[in-house]
C-alpha positions in Angstrom: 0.0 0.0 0.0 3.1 2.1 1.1 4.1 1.8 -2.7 0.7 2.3 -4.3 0.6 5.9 -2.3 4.0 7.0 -3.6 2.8 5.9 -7.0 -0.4 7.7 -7.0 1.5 10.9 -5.4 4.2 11.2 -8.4 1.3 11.0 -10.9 -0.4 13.4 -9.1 3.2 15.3 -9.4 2.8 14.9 -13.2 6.0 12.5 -12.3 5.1 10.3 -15.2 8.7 8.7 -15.4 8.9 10.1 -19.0 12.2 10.8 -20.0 12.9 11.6 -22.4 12.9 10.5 -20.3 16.9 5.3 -12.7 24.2 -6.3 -8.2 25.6 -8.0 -11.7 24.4 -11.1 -11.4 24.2 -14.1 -13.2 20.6 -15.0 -12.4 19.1 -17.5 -14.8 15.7 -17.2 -12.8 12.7 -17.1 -15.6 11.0 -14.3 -17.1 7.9 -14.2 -19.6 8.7 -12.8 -23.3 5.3 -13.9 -24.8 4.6 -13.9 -28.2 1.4 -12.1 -29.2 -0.5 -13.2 -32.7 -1.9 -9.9 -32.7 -0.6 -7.3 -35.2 -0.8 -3.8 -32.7 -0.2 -1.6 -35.3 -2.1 0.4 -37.4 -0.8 1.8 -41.0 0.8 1.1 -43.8 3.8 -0.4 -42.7 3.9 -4.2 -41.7 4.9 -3.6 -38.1 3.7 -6.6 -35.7 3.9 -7.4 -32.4 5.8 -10.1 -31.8 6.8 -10.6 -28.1 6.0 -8.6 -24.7 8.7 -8.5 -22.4 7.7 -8.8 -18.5 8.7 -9.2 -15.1 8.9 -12.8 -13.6 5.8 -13.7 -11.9 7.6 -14.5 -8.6 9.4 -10.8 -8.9 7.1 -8.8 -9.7 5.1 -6.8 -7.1 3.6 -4.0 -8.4 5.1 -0.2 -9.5 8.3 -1.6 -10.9 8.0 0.9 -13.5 9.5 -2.1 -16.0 10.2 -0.3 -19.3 10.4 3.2 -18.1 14.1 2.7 -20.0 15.3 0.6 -23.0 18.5 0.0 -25.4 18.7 -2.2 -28.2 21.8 -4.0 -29.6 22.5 -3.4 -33.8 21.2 -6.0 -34.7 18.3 -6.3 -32.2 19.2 -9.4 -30.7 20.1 -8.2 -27.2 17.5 -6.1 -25.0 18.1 -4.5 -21.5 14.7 -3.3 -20.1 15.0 -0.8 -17.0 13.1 -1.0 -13.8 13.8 1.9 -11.3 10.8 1.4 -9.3 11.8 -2.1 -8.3 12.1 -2.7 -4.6 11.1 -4.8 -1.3 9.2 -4.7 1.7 11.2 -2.7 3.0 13.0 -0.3 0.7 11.0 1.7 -2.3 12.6 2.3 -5.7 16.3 0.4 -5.7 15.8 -0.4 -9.4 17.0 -3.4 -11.8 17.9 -3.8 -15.1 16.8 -6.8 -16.9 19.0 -8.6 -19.7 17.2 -10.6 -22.9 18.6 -12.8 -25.5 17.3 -13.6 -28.5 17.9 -16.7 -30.0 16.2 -19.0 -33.0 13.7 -16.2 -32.7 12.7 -16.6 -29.1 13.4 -14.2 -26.4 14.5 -15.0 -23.0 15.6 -13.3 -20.0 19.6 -14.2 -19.4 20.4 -12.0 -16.3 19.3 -9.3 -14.0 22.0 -6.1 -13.1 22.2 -4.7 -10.0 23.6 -2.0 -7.7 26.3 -3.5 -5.6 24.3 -2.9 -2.3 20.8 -2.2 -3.0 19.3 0.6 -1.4 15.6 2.5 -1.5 15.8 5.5 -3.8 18.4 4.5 -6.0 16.4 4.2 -9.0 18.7 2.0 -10.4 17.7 1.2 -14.5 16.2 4.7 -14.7 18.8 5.3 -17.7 20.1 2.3 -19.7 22.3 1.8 -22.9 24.3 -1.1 -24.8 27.3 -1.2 -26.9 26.3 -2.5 -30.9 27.1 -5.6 -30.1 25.8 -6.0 -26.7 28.6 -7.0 -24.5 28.8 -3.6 -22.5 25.7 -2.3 -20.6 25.8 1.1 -19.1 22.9 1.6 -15.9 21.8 5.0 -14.5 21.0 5.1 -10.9 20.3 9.2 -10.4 19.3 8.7 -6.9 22.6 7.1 -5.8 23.8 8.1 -2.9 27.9 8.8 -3.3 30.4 9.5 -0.7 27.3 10.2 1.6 25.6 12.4 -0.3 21.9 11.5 -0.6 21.3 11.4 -4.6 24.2 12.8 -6.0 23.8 9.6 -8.6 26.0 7.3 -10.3 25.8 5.0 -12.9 27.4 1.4 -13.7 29.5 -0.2 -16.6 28.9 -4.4 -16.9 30.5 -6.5 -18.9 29.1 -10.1 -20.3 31.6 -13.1 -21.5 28.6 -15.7 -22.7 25.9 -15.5 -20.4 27.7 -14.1 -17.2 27.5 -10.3 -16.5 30.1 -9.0 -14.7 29.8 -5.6 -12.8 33.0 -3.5 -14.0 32.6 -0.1 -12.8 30.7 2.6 -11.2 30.9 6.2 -13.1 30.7 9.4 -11.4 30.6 13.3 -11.2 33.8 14.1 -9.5 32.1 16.8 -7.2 28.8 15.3 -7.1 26.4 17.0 -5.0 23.0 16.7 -2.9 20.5 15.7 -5.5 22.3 16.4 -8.4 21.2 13.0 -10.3 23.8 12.2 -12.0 23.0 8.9 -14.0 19.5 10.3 -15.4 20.5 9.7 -19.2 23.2 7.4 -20.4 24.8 6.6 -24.0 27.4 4.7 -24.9 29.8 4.3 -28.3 29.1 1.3 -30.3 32.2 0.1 -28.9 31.6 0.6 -25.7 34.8 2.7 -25.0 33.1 6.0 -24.1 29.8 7.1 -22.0 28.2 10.1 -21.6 26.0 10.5 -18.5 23.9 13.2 -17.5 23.1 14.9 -14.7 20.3 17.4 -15.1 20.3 19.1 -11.8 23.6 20.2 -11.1 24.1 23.5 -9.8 25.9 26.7 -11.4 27.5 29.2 -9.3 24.7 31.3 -9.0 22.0 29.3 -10.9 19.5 26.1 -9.6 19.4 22.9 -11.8 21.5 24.1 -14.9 23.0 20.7 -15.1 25.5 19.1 -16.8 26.8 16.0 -18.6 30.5 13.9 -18.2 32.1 11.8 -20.8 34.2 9.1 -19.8 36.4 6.9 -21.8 37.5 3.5 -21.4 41.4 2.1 -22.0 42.3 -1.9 -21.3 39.0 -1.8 -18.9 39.6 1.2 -16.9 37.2 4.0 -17.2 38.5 8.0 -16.6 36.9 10.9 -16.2 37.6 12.8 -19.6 35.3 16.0 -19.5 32.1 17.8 -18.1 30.1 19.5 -20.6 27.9 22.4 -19.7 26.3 25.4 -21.2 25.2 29.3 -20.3 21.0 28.3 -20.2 19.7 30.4 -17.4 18.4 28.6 -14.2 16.6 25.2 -14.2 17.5 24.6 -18.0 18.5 20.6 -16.7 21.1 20.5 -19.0 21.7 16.6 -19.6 18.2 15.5 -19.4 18.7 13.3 -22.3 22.2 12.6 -24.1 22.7 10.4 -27.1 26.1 9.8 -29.0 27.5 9.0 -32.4 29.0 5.3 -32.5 32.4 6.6 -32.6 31.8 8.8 -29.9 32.8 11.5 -31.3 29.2 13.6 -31.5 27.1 14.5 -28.4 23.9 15.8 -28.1 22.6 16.8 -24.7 19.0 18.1 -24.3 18.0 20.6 -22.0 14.4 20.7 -22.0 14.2 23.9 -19.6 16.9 26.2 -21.2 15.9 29.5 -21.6 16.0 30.2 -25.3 15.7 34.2 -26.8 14.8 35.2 -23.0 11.8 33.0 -22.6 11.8 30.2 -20.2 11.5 26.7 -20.9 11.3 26.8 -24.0 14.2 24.1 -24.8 17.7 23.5 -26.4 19.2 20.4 -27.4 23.6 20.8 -27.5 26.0 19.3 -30.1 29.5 18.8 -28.6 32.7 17.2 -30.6 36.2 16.8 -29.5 38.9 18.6 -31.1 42.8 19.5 -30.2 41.7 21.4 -27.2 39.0 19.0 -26.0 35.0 19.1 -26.3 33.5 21.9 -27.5 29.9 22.6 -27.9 29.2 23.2 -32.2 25.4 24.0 -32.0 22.8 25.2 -30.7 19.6 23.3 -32.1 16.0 25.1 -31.3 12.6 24.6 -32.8 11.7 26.8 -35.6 8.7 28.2 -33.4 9.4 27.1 -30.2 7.8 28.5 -27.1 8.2 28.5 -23.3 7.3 25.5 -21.7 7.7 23.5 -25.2 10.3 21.5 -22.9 12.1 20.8 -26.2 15.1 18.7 -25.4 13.2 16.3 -23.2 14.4 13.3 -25.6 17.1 12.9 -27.9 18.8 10.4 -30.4 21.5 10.5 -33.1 22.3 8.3 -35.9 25.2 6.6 -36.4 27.5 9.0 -37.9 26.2 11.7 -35.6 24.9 13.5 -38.6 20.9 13.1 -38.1 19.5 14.0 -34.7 16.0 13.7 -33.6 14.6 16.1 -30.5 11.7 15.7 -28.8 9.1 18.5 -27.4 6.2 16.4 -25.5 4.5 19.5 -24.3 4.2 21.8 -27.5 0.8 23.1 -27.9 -0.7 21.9 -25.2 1.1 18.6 -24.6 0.4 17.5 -27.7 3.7 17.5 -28.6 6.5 17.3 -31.2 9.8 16.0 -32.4 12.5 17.8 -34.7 14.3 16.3 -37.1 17.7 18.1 -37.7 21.0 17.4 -40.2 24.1 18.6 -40.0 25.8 20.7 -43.1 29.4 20.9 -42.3 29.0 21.7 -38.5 25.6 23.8 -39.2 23.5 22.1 -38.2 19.4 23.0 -39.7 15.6 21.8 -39.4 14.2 19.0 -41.7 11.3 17.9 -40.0 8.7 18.9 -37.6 6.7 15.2 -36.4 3.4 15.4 -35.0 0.1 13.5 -34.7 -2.3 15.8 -37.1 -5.0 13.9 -35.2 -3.2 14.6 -31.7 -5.2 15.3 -28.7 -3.7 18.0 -25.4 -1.8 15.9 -23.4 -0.6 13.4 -25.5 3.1 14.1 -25.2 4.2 12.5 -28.5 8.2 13.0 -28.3 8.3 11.8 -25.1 10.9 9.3 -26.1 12.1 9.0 -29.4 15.2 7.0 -31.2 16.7 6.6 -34.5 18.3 3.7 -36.9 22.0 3.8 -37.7 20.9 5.4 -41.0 18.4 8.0 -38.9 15.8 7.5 -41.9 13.6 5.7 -39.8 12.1 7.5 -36.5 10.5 5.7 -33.5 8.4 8.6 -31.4 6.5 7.6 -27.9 3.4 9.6 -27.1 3.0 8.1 -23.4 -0.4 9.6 -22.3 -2.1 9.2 -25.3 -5.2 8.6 -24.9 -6.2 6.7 -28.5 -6.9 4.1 -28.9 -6.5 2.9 -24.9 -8.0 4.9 -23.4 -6.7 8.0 -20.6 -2.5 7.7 -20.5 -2.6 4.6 -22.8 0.1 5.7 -24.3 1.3 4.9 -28.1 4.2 5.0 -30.5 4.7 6.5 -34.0 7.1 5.3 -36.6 7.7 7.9 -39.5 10.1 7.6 -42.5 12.1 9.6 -44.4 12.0 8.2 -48.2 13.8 10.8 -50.0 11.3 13.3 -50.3 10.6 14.4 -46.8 9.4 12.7 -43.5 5.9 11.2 -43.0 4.6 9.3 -40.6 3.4 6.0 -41.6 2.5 3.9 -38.6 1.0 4.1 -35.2 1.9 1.0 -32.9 -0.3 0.2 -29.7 0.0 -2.6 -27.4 -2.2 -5.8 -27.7 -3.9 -6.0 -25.0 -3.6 -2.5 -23.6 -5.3 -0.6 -21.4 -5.5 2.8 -19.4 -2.5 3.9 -17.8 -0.4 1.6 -19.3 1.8 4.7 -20.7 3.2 2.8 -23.5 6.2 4.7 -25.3 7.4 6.3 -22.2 10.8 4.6 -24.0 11.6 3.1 -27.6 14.4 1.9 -29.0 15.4 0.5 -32.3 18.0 -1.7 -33.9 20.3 -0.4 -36.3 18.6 -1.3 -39.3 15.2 0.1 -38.1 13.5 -3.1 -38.4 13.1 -3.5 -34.5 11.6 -1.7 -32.5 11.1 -2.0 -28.3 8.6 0.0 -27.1 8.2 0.3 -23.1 4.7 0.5 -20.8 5.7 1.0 -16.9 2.3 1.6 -15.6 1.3 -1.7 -17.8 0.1 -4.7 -15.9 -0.4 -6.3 -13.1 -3.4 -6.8 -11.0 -5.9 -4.8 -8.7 -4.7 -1.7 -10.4 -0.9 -2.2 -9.3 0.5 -2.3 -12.0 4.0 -3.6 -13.2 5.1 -2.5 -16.2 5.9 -4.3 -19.7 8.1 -3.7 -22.8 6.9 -4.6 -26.3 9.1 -5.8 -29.4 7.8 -5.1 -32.9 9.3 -6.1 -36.0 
């Protein structure tokens, strides 16, 4: 009941766990992927549901928030589904991370990650991200406590040989603070030699919540510090709300969905950074066309492979509808394509809360988490537009089979690097008596 109440209070928040957006083991205990004959998709693309991705029966109980975070592998054969609201009895919110296979076209659960010492209010698997070819798994936990300090954040680098994960590392800030949530966006390379990690409430000098983001590279197995990237945003601009990078690592983008943008407040920025002989610098700016204050722009990100294509999201333009930006980069000018939205969208929608990209970045995957057709209030769907030469359209709407109110489906989405997978997660999905559990969705 303790659990339900929190629950019920963070929605009544308007914490929705939208993000953009929080122990390796080798645990070989059982969890449900089951295949689903029905199509969930509506269009003209031939997107089906194929598998739903849950909790073990014996570990799941209740606000788990399963699927608030997702990666995919490049060829869509490993999935790690993030859980930030698992706990106990007696502690709230430690968080897991869950690890699937896929194998002669089955899914199955191989292992569950960890924090080394699991403790309430970690939010643990609020962030996740894998290398291309799944081997390296990077896990946000923004309300880690570090060096005693009550959720200055960290996040975790594992490592699989086979089927054993092994926790390597734990990233972070070097001068953390109190509640500065580090670990509440990851990416990593498709090598999985560097990480970016934000932390969207860090402190200026004399500004709250500007934030910032870190880089850290990896050498023989030993991860360093390399850089912290910030901007001048004004106040509460939660710089490093979502981060995505290039697969060489060598192209950042960092939202900030409250940065104040031609002196009006929350209207949203997303940053590109690259490296050059003096270190990181920030390139561009990117901004909506006709942004506004309190268009939260920024709130999800995601780059293509060659960090040439990036895709923004804005879930609360025009009343929560809500947007996402499709922007190319001209010899480090970077300019608008595309403006994606639901023609048919309803207030409060929030299509861009998540969104993601192919290697290519000709195919985008866009959550609208509180949509409220065709599931009914916070159902939640997912868009899939294409770019086919001529300009961006979008061609499919996906929805869970099955679904139902509150499920929140595409809170987060991820695709494979040929745009032919897609995973699609529903936290508030599930469950019984109204508690629910969460689920994540694969489509092909």
């Amino acid at each position: 009941m303790q659990r339900r109440r929190r629950y019920l209070a963070a929605l009544a928040a308007g914490a929705t766990g939208l993000v953009a957006g929080c122990r390796g083991g080798d645990s070989d205990s059982e969890q449900t992927a089951t295949p689903t004959p029905t199509s969930g998709s509506t269009g003209e693309e031939p997107w089906q549901q194929t598998t739903r991705l849950s909790p073990a029966a014996d570990e799941a109980d209740g606000f788990d928030r399963y699927g608030s975070a997702l990666a995919l592998d490049s060829d869509g054969t490993t999935a790690l589904v993030g859980a930030p609201g698992d706990g106990t009895s007696d502690h709230l919110e430690i968080g897991a991370a869950y690890v699937f296979v896929r194998e002669d076209g089955d899914w199955t659960r191989q292992t569950e990650l960890t924090a080394p010492d699991r403790r309430g209010d970690e939010r643990f698997g609020c962030s996740v991200a894998l290398s291309a070819d799944g081997t390296t798994a990077l896990v946000g936990a923004n309300g880690r406590p570090v060096n005693g300090v009550t959720s200055a954040g960290a996040a975790y680098v594992f490592s699989a040989a086979g089927r054993a994960w092994t926790r390597e590392t734990e990233l972070t800030a070097p001068d953390g603070e109190f509640q500065d949530h580090f670990g509440s966006s990851v990416a990593l390379s498709a090598d999985g030699t560097t990480a970016l990690v934000g932390a969207p409430d860090v402190d200026g000098p004399d500004e709250r919540q500007v934030g910032s983001a870190h880089v850290f590279t990896a050498s023989d197995g030993d991860w360093t510090a390399e850089t912290t990237l910030t901007g001048d945003m004004g106040p509460y601009a939660k710089f490093g709300t979502a981060v995505a990078l290039s697969d060489d690592g060598a192209t950042a983008l960092v939202g900030a969905k409250g940065a104040t943008v031609s002196g009006t407040y929350a209207t949203g920025a997303a940053y590109v950074f690259a490296p050059d002989a003096d270190g990181w610098r920030q390139q561009n700016e990117l901004t909506a066309d006709e942004g506004e204050g309190g268009d939260f722009f920024g709130n999800s990100v995601a780059l293509s492979a060659d960090g040439t294509t990036a895709l923004v999201g804005a879930a609360d333009t025009d009343e929560r509808i809500g947007a996402a930006y499709v922007f190319t980069d001209a010899g480090e000018r970077w300019s608008q394509l595309a403006k994606l939205a639901d023609p048919n969208g309803d207030s409060d929608d929030q299509f861009g809360a998540s969104v993601a990209l192919p290697a290519d970045g000709t195919t985008a995957l866009v959550g609208a988490a509180t949509d409220e057709d065709p599931n009914g209030r916070r159902g939640g769907a997912t868009y899939v537009a294409t770019d086919d030469g001529d300009g961006w359209t979008l061609t499919t709407k996906l929805d869970s089979a099955g679904g139902g109110e509150d499920d929140e489906f595409g809170t987060a989405v991820a695709l494979d690097d040929e745009g032919t997978t897609a995973l699609v997660g529903a936290p508030g999905a599930g469950g019984t008596d109204s508690v629910p559990e969460g689920h994540a969705y694969v489509f092909e």
